[in-house]
LOMIKE-598545 format. One record per residue (C-alpha): z, x, y. Coordinates in Angstrom, 1 decimal, decimal comma. Each point is the difference from the previous one (the first is absolute). Example, Ala and Ser with C-alpha at 12.3 -4.5 7.8 and 13.67 -1.06 7.14 Angstrom:
<node <7,8; 12,3; -4,5>> <node <-0,7; 1,4; 3,4>> 
//
This chain:
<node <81,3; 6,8; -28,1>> <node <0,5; 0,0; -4,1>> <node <-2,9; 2,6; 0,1>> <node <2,5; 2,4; 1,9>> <node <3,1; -0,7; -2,1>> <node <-1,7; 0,3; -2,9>> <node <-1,7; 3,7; 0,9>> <node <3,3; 0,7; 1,0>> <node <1,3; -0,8; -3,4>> <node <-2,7; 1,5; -1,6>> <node <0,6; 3,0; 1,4>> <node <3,7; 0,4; -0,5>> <node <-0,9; -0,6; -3,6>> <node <-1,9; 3,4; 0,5>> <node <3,3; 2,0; 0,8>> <node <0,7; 2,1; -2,6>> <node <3,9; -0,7; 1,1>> <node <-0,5; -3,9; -0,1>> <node <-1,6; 0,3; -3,3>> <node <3,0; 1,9; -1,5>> <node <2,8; -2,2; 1,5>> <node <-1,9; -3,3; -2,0>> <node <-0,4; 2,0; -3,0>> <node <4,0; 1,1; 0,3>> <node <0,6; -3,9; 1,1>> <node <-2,0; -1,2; -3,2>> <node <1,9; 2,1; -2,9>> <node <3,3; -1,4; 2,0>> <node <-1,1; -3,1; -0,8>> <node <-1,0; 1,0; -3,3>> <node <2,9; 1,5; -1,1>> <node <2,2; -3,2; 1,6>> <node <-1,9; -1,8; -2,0>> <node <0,6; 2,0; -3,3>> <node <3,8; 0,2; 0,3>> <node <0,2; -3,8; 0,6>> <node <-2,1; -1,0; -3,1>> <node <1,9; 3,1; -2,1>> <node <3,5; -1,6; 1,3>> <node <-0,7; -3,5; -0,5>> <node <-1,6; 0,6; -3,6>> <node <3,0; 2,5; -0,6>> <node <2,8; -2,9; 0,9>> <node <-2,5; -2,7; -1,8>> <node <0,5; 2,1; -3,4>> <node <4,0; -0,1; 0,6>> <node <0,1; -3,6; 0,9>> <node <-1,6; -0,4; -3,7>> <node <1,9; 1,7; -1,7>> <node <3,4; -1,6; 1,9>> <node <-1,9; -3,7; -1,0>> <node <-0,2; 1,1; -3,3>> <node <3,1; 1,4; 0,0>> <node <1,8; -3,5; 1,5>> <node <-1,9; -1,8; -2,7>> <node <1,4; 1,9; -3,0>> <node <3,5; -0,5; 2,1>> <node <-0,7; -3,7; -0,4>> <node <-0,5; -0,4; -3,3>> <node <3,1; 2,6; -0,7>> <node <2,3; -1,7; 2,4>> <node <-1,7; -3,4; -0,2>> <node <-0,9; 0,1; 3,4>> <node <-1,9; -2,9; 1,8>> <node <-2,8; -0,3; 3,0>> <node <2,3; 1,8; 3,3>> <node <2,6; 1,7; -2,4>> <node <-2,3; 2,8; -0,4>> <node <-0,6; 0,8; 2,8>> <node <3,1; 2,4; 0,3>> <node <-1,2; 2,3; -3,3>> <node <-3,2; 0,0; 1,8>> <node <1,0; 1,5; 3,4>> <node <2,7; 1,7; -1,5>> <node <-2,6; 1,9; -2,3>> <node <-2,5; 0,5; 2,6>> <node <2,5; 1,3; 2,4>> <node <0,9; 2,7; -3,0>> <node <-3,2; 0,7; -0,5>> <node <-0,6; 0,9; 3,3>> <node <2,8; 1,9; 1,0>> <node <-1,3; 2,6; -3,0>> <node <-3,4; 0,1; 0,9>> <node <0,7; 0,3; 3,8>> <node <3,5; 0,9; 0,4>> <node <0,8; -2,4; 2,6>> <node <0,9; -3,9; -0,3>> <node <-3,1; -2,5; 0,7>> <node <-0,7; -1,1; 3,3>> <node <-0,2; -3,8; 0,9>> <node <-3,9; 0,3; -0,1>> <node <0,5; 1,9; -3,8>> <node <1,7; -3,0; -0,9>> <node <-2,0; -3,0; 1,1>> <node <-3,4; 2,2; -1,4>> <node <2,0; -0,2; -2,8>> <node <1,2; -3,4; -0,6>> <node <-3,5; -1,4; 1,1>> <node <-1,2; 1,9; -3,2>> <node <3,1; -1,7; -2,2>> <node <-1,5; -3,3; 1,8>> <node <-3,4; 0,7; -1,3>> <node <1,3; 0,4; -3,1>> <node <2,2; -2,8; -0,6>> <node <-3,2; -2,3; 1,0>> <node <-2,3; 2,1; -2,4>> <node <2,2; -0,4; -3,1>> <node <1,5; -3,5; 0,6>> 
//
């Protein structure tokens, strides 16, 4: 029995069409996979920037711990809006504030 299915296999492997519909099904995956890590290391660099951004903000305004949290968003959402023209979706944000997270535990 797991003789047959695996000729069977075996030979739809051998299907030109088959072989063509993985390869097509592969570089979807592929490319998937390159737009996510290009995104997420694309709304990483804004998040740093907004951190550091909040953090000058803080010692401007003398700003402490929570308080800057509003220059942060409110310079990540500006920086987004000019790179993609749109306001950040729920999922922008929350990438983004678990960066300004990793921060804040880095440097203090």
């Amino acid at each position: 029995m797991f003789e047959t299915v695996l000729n069977f296999i075996i030979s739809l492997l051998l299907i030109p069409q088959v072989q063509a519909l993985i390869v097509i099904v592969l570089l979807a995956i592929i490319g998937w996979m390159i737009q996510r890590w290009a995104w997420t290391r694309h709304v990483v660099s804004l998040a740093l920037g907004a951190y550091e951004y909040a953090e000058e903000q803080g010692l401007v305004q003398n700003l402490r711990g929570y308080q800057k949290f509003d220059p942060f968003m409110d310079n990540f959402t500006k920086e987004f809006r000019s790179q993609y023209g749109r306001d950040p979706t729920p999922k922008d944000r929350a990438k983004a504030v678990e960066v300004m997270e990793k921060e804040v535990k880095k440097t203090h």
